[in-house]
C-alpha positions in Angstrom: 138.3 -53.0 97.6 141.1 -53.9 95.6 141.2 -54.5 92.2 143.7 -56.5 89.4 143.4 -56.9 85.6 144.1 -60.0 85.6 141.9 -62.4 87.7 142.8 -66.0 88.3 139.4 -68.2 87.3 137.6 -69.2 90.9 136.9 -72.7 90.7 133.7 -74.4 91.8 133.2 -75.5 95.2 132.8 -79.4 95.5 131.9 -78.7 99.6 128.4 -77.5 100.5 128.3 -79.0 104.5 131.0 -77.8 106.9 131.9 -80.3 110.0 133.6 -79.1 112.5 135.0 -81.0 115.3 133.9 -80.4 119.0 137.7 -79.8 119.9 137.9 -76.8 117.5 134.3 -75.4 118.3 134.9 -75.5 122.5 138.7 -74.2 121.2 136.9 -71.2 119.8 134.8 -70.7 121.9 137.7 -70.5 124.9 139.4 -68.0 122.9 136.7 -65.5 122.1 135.5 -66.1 125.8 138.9 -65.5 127.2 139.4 -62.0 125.3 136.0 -61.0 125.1 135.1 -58.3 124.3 137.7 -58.2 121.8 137.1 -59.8 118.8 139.7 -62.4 118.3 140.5 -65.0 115.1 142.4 -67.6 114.1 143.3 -70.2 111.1 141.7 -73.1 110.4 142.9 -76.5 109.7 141.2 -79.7 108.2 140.1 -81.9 105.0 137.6 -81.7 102.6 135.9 -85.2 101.3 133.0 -85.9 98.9 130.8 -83.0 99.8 131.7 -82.1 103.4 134.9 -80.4 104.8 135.6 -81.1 107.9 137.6 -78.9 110.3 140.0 -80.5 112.1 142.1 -77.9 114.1 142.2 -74.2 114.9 144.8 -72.0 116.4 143.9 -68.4 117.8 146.5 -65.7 116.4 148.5 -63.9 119.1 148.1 -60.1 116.9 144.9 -59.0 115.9 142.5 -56.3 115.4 140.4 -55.1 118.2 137.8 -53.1 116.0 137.6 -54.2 112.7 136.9 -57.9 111.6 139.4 -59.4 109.4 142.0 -57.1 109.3 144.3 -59.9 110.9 143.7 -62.4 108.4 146.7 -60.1 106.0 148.9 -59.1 108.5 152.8 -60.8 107.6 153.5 -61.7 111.4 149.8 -64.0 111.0 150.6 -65.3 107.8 154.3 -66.5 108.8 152.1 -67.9 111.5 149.8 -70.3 109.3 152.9 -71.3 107.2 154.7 -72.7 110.0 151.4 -74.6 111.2 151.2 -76.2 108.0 154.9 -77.2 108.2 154.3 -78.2 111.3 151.6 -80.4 110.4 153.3 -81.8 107.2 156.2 -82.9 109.6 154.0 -84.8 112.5 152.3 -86.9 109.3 148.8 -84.5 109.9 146.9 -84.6 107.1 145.4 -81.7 106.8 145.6 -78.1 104.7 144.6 -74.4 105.2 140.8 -74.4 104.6 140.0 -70.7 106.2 139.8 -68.4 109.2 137.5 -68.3 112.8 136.7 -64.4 113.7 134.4 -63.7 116.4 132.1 -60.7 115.5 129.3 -58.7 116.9 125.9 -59.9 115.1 126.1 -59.1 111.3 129.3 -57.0 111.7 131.7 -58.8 109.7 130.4 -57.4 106.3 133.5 -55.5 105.5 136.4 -54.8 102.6 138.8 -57.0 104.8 136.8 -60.0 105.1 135.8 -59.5 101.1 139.6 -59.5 99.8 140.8 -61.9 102.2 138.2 -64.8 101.0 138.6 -63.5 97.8 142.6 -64.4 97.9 141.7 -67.3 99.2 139.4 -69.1 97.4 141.3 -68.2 94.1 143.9 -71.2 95.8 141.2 -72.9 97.5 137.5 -73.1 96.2 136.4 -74.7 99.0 137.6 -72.0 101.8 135.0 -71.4 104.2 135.0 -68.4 107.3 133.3 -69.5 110.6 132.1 -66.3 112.2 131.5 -67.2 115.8 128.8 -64.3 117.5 130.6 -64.5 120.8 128.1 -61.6 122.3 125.8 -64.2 122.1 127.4 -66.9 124.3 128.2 -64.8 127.1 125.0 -63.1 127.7 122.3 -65.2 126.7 124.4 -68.5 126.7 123.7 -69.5 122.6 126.3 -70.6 120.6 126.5 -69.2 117.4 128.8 -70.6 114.9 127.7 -69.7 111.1 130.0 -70.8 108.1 130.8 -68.4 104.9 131.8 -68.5 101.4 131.7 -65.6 98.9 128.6 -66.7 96.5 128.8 -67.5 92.8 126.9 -64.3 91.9 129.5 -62.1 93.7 132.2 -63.9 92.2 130.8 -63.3 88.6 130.5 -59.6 89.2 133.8 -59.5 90.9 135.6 -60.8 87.4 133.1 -58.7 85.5 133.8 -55.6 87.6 138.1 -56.0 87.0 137.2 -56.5 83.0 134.6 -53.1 83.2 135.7 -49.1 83.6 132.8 -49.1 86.0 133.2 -51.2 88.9 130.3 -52.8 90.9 127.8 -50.5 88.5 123.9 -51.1 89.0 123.4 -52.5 85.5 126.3 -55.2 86.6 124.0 -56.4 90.0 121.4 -56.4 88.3 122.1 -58.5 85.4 124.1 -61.1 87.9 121.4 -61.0 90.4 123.4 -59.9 93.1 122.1 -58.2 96.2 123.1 -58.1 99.8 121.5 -61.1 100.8 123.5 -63.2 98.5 127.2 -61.5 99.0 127.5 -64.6 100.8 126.4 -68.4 100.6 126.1 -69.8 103.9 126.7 -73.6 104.6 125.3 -75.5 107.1 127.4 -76.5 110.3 127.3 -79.7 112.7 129.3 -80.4 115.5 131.0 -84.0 115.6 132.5 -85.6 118.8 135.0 -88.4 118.8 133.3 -91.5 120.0 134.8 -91.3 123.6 133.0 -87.9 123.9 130.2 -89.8 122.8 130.4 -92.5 124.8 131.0 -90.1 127.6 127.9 -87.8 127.3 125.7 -91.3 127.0 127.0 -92.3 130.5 126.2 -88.6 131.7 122.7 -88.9 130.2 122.1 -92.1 131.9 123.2 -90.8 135.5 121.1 -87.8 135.2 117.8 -89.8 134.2 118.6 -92.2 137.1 119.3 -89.7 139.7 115.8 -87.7 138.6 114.0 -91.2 139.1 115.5 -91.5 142.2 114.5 -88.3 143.8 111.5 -87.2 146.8 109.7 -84.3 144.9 107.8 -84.0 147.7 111.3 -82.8 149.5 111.7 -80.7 146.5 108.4 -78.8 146.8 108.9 -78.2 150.7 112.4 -76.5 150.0 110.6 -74.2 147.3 113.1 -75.3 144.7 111.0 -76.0 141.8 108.7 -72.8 142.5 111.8 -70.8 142.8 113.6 -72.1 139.7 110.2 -71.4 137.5 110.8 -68.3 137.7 113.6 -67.5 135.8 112.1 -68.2 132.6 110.5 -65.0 133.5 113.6 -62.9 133.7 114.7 -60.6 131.4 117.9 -61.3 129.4 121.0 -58.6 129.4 120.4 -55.6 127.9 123.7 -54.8 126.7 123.3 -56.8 123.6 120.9 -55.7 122.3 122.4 -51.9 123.3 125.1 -52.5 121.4 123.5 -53.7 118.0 121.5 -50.7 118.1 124.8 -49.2 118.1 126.3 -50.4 115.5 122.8 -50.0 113.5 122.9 -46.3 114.2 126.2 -46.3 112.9 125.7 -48.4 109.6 122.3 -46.0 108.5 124.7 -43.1 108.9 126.8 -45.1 106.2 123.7 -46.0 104.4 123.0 -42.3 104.4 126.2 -41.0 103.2 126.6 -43.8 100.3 122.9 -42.2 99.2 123.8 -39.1 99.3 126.5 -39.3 96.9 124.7 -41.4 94.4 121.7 -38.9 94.7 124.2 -36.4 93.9 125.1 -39.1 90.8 122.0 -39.2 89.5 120.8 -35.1 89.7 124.2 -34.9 87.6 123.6 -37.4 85.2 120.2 -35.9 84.8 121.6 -32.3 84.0 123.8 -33.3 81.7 121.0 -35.7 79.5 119.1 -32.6 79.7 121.5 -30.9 77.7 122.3 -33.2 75.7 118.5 -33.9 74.4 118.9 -29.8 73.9 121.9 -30.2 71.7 120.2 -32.9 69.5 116.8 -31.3 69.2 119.3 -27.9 67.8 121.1 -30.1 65.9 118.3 -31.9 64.1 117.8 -28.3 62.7 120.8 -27.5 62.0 120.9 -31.1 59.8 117.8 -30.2 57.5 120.0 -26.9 56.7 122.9 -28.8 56.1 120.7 -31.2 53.9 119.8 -28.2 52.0 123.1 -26.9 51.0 124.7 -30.3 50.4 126.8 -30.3 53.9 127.9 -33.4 55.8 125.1 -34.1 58.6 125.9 -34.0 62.5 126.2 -37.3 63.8 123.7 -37.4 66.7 124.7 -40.8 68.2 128.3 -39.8 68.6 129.3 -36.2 68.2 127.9 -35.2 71.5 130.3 -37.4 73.7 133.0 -34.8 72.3 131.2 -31.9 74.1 129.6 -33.7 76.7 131.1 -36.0 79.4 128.7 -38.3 81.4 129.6 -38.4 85.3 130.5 -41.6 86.3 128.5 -43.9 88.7 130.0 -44.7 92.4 130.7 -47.9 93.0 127.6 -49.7 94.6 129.5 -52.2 96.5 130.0 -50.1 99.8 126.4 -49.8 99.5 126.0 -53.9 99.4 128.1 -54.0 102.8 126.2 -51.7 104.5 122.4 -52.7 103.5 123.8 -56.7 104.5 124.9 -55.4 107.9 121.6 -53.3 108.1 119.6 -56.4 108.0 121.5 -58.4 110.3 121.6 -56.2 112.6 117.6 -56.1 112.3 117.2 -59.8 112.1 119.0 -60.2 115.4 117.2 -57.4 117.1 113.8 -58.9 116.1 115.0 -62.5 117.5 116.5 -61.1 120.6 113.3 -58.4 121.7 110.6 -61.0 120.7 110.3 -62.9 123.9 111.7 -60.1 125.8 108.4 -57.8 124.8 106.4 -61.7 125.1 107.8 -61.5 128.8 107.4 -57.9 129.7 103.6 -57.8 128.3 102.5 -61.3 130.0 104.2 -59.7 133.6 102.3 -56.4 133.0 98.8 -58.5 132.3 99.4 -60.4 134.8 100.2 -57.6 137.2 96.9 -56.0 135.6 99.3 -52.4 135.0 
């Protein structure tokens, strides 16, 4: 993660509900569905009033990363790209300003450096920037939208200016006294979908047609073609598998990081805990040696200071890596728990049933 000594002061953020239109949500959805699975982004366009911001446009980027989330947001030929969309805008009398990015990501994936210093640059110039991660694994096997808006928290942001002002960056005494964990890396807003009032006007006169046309029909025409036994059980099929394969994947992946970041700060701490060692030995010795000196009128050691001359402390690893990955742990786990629970519901109701 990158660091500068001088930090520009975030502002606070006067938005705390995100709306975005159905345009841009059926827009994103299009475009992660289209290049699934790679996972595709875009800028965002739209206004922000009283306490809601409102997004009014996207537009997907034509270069992008196909592994890592994010890594598009800083790349010059995408950058050029938003700038000419707000010209564009500013010449056809839109009003409207660069509020953020879309990325479509796998489950709790998009905890990463790229994502960090890309909102981080961003809501320097714009307190109010959000990042609408859209789960498009999701929509195209079990057919749920997922759309989640993002902002970097008020407790990250205070470490983050304390961490460019420390030697130490992200240190455990510095999370701690700023209450920062993984679960608040990020404060997520609530999101609502708003239709023009055609669309609305339209899905009313759909709703109406439907309700007439199921008063209108012979059940009893229904139940001799076996449509309503058949259809009942579907609810009893299992959803795809390869979801949930592929969290478990990236799980796997993200306890090996979990591991590794352990290691070394295990490796930290047996350090640290030599060195205190001998330095408790050199003060006990030098307690001694200060009565003697006492006795023949010599200066005294100093024991609070004279050790850092011959002892040298190692220095803490950065505990931020170790944020990303426990974040991505958990959501990784929340979405396994939510995607297995009715599958094990199903499987153990079918194998009572079947009396296996």
């Amino acid at each position: 993660m990158s660091n500068t000594k001088q930090v520009k002061e975030f502002s606070t953020p006067t938005t705390n509900v995100v709306q975005i239109e159905s345009s841009v949500a059926l827009k994103i959805i299009k475009h992660a569905t289209d290049y699934y699975p790679t996972l595709v982004s875009g800028p965002l366009l739209g206004v922000d009033k009283d306490e809601t911001l409102t997004v009014s446009h996207s537009f997907p980027y034509s270069i992008y990363n196909e592994s890592i989330e994010g890594s598009s947001f800083k790349l010059k030929t995408n950058q050029r790209f938003q700038n000419e969309l707000l010209e564009l805008s500013k010449n056809t009398g839109v009003a409207a300003q660069f509020i953020g990015w879309y990325q479509c990501s796998v489950s709790s994936n998009f905890f990463n450096n790229h994502i960090i210093d890309s909102l981080l640059s961003l809501q320097r110039s714009n307190p109010n920037a959000i990042l609408i991660i859209h789960d498009s694994s999701k929509i195209n096997t079990n057919s749920v939208l997922s759309l989640r808006a993002f902002r970097l928290s008020e407790a990250f942001l205070n470490v983050y200016k304390a961490a460019n002002n420390s030697t130490n960056k992200f240190s455990t005494a510095l999370l701690l006294e700023n209450n920062l964990t993984h679960e608040n890396i990020f404060e997520e807003l609530p999101v609502s979908i708003h239709n023009s009032h055609l669309v609305s006007l339209m899905l009313h006169q759909l709703l109406s047609e439907n309700e007439s046309s199921l008063n209108t029909q012979d059940y009893n025409q229904i139940y001799k073609n076996n449509d309503i036994v058949s259809n009942s059980f579907d609810s009893l099929s299992l959803n795809n598998s390869k979801y949930s394969t592929g969290i478990i994947d990236k799980l796997f992946d993200s306890v090996d990081s979990y591991h590794y970041d352990l290691n070394n700060y295990n490796y930290y701490q047996r350090q640290l805990s030599r060195e205190l060692q001998k330095i408790q030995q050199w003060k006990a010795k030098s307690k001694i040696e200060n009565a003697n000196r006492v006795k023949n009128g010599q200066k005294e050691i100093d024991l609070e200071n004279d050790w850092k001359s011959i002892y040298k402390l190692p220095n803490e690893p950065q505990r931020f890596t170790n944020l990303l990955v426990s974040a991505s742990i958990t959501g990784f786990c929340k979405d396994l728990e939510v995607n297995t629970t009715s599958e094990l519901i199903k499987s153990f109701a079918i194998q009572k049933g079947l009396d296996i």
